[in-house]
C-alpha positions as CSV (number, residue, x, y, z in Angstrom):
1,X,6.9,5.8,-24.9
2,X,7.3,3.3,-22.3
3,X,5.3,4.2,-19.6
4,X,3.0,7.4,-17.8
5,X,3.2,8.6,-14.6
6,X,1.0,9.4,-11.4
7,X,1.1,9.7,-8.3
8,X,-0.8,10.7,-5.1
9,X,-0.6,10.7,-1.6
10,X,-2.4,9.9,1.2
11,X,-2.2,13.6,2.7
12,X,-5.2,14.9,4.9
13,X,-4.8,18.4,4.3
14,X,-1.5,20.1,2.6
15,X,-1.2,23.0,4.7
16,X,-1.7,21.4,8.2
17,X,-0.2,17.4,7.4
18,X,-0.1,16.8,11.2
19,X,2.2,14.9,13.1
20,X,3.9,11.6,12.2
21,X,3.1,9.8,15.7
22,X,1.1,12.1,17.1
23,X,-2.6,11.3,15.9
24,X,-5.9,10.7,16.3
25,X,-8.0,8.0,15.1
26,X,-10.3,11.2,13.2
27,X,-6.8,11.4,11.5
28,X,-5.8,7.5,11.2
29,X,-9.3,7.3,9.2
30,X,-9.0,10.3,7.2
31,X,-5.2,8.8,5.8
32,X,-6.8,5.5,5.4
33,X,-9.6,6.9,3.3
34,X,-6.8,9.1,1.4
35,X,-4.6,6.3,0.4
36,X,-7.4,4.4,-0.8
37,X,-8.2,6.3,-3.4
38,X,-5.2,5.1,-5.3
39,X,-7.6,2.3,-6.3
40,X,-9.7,4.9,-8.1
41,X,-7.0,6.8,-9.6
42,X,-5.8,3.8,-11.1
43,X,-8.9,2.2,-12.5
44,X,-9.7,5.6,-14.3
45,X,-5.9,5.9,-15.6
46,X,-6.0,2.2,-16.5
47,X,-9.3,2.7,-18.2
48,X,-8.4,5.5,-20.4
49,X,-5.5,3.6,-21.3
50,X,-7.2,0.7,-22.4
51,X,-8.8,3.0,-24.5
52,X,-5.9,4.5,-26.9
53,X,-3.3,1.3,-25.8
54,X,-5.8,-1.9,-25.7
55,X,-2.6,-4.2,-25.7
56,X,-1.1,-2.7,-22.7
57,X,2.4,-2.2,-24.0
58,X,2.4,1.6,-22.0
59,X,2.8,1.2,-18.3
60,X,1.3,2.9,-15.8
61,X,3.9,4.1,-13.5
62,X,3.0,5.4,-9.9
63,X,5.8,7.9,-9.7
64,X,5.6,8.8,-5.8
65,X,2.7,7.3,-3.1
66,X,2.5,7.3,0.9
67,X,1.8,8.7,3.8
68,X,3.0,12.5,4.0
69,X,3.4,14.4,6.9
70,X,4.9,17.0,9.0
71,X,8.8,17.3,9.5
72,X,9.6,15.7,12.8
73,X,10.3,18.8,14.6
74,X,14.2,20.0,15.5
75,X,14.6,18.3,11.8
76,X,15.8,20.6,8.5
77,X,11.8,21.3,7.3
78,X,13.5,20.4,3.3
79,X,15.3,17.1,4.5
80,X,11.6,16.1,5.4
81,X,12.2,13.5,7.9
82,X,9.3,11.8,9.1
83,X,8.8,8.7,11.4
84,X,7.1,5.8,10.6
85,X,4.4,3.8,12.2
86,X,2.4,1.1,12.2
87,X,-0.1,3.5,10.6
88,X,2.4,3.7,7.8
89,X,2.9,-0.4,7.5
90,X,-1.2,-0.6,7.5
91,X,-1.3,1.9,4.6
92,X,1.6,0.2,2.4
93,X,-0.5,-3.2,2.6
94,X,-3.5,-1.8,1.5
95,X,-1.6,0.7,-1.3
96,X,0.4,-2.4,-2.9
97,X,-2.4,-4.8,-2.8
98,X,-3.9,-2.3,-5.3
99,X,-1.2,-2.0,-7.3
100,X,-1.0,-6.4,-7.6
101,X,-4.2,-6.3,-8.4
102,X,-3.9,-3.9,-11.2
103,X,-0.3,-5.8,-12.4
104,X,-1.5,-5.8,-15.6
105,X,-1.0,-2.2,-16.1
106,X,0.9,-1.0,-13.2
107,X,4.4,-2.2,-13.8
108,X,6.5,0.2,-11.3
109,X,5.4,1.8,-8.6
110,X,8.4,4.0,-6.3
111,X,8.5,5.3,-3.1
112,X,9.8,8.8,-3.5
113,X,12.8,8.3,-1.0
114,X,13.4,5.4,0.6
115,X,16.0,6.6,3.3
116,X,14.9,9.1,5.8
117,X,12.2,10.6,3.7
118,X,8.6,10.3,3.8
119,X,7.8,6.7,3.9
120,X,11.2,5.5,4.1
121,X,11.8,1.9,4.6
122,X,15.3,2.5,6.2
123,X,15.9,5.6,8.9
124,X,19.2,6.4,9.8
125,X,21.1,8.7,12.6
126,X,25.1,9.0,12.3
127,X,26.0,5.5,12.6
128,X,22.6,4.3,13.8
129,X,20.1,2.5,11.1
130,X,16.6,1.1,11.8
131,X,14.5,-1.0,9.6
132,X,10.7,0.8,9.8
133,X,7.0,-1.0,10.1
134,X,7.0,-0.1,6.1
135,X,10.3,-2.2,5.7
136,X,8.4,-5.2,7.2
137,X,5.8,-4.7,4.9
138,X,7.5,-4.6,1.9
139,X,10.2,-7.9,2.7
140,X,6.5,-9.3,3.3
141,X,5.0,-8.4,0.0
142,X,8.3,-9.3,-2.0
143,X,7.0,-13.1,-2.6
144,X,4.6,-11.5,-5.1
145,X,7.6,-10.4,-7.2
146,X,7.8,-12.3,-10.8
147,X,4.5,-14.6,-9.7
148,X,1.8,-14.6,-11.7
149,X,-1.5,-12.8,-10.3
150,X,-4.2,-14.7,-9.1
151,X,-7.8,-12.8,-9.4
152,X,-9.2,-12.1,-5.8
153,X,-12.6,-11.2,-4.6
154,X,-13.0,-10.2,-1.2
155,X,-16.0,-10.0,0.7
156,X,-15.3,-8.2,4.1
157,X,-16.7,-5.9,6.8
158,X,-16.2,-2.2,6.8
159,X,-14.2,-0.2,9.1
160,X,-16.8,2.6,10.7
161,X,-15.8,5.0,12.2
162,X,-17.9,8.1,13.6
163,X,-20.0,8.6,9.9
164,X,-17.6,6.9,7.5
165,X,-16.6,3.6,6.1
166,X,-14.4,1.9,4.3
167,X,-13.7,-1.7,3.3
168,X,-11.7,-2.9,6.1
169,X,-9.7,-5.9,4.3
170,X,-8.0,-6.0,1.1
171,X,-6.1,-8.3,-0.9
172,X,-4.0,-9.8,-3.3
173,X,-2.8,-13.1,-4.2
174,X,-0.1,-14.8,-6.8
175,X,1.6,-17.9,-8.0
176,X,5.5,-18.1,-8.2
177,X,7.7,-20.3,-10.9
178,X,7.9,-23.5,-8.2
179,X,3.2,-23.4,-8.3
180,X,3.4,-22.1,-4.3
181,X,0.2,-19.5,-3.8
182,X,1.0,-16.6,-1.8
183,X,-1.8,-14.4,-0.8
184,X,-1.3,-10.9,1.5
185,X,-4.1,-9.5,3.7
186,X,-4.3,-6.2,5.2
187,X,-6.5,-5.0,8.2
188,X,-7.1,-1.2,8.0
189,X,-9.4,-1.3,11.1
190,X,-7.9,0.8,13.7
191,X,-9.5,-1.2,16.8
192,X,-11.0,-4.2,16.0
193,X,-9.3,-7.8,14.8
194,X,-11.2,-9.5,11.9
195,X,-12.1,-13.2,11.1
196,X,-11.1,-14.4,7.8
197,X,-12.4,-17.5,5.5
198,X,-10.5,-17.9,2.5
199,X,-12.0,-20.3,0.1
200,X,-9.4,-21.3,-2.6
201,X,-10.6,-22.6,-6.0
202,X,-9.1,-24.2,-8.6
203,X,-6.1,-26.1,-6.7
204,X,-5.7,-28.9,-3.9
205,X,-3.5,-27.4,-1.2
206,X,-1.9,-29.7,1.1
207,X,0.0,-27.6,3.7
208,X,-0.3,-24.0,4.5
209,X,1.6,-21.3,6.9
210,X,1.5,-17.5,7.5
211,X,3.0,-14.4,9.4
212,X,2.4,-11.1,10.1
C-alpha cells in the first residue's frame, strides 16, 4: 500500500454552506477556524501512522480540501460552481503551509476539481478563462516543490474576533537544489495587517526579495 487518504473541508454547516461572495466576517472566521483543523487532522493521522509505519514509507494523502460552498445561483446545483475570493487565497496559504510542514508524511495533497469546481484555480465561461485568488496562491507556493523543508516556529498574534481566536500567521519554509530559502507567510486576519520579524538561523543571507 502506497498511501491512505483523508480529507476535509472547511464547510461551516453542510446544509446551509452560504454564499461564495456574499459573507460576513461571523462567516470569514467560522471557515478560517474550519480549515484550520486540517492541522489537527493531520497530526493525529500522522501520529497513528508513525505508530504501525515508523519509517514513513505509507503516505498520507489529502484526497479533497477547501473552501465549500453554495452553487452560484442560475448554475446546474451538480456542476457546483462556486466563485472564488480572496477568502479562498487566504485559506489555501494557511491549508498548504500545513501540509509543508507535515512533508514528511503528506506527500499529495488534490484539490477535488481544479476547473470550475469548488476551489478551482481556473474558472471558465464559453471562450472566457480567469485565473482565481487560489491560482495566485498556488504559482506562489510552487517554489516549495522538490526543496527540502526547513523547520519553522512561529510566534504570532491571534486573530480575535467577537469570542474566538485563532493564530493569525502561519508558515513554512524550504531550501531548493541551487541553497536559495524560500519562506511563505499567510495573514488570516480579516481586518488588521501584521508586523513580521523573521530571525533566520543557521545561514548568512546576503540579498533578499518578496511578493504577495
Amino acid at each position: 500500500m502506497q498511501g491512505i487518504g483523508v480529507h476535509h473541508y472547511a464547510v461551516i454547516d453542510w446544509q446551509k454552506k452560504g454564499s461564495s461572495v456574499n459573507f460576513s466576517e461571523k462567516e470569514y472566521f467560522a471557515t478560517m477556524k474550519e480549515a484550520l483543523k486540517m492541522d489537527d487532522i493531520v497530526s493525529r493521522h500522522a501520529a497513528i501512522m508513525d505508530k504501525y509505519d515508523p519509517g514513513k514509507q505509507v503516505a498520507l494523502i489529502v484526497d479533497e480540501w477547501g473552501g465549500w460552498y453554495d452553487v452560484d445561483p442560475g448554475t446546474n446545483p451538480g456542476f457546483l460552481f462556486q466563485q472564488n475570493t480572496m477568502r479562498d487565497a487566504v485559506l489555501a496559504g494557511a491549508t498548504l503551509n500545513i501540509f509543508n510542514n507535515h512533508c514528511e508524511r503528506v506527500q499529495m495533497a488534490n484539490l477535488a476539481q481544479m476547473v470550475n469546481v469548488l476551489q478551482a484555480v481556473v474558472l471558465t465561461d464559453k471562450e472566457k478563462l480567469i485565473l482565481t485568488p487560489t491560482y495566485h496562491v498556488m504559482e506562489m507556493y510552487n517554489v516549495h516543490q522538490d526543496a527540502t523543508m526547513l523547520p519553522v516556529k512561529t510566534i504570532a498574534e491571534d486573530y480575535q474576533f467577537e469570542e474566538g481566536k485563532l493564530p493569525a500567521i502561519s508558515a513554512s519554509a524550504s531550501k531548493n537544489k541551487n541553497g536559495i530559502t524560500h519562506i511563505s507567510l499567510t495573514n488570516i486576519d480579516a481586518s488588521r495587517a501584521k508586523e513580521v520579524t523573521i530571525e533566520l538561523k543557521g545561514n548568512a543571507y546576503k540579498t533578499i526579495s518578496g511578493e504577495y
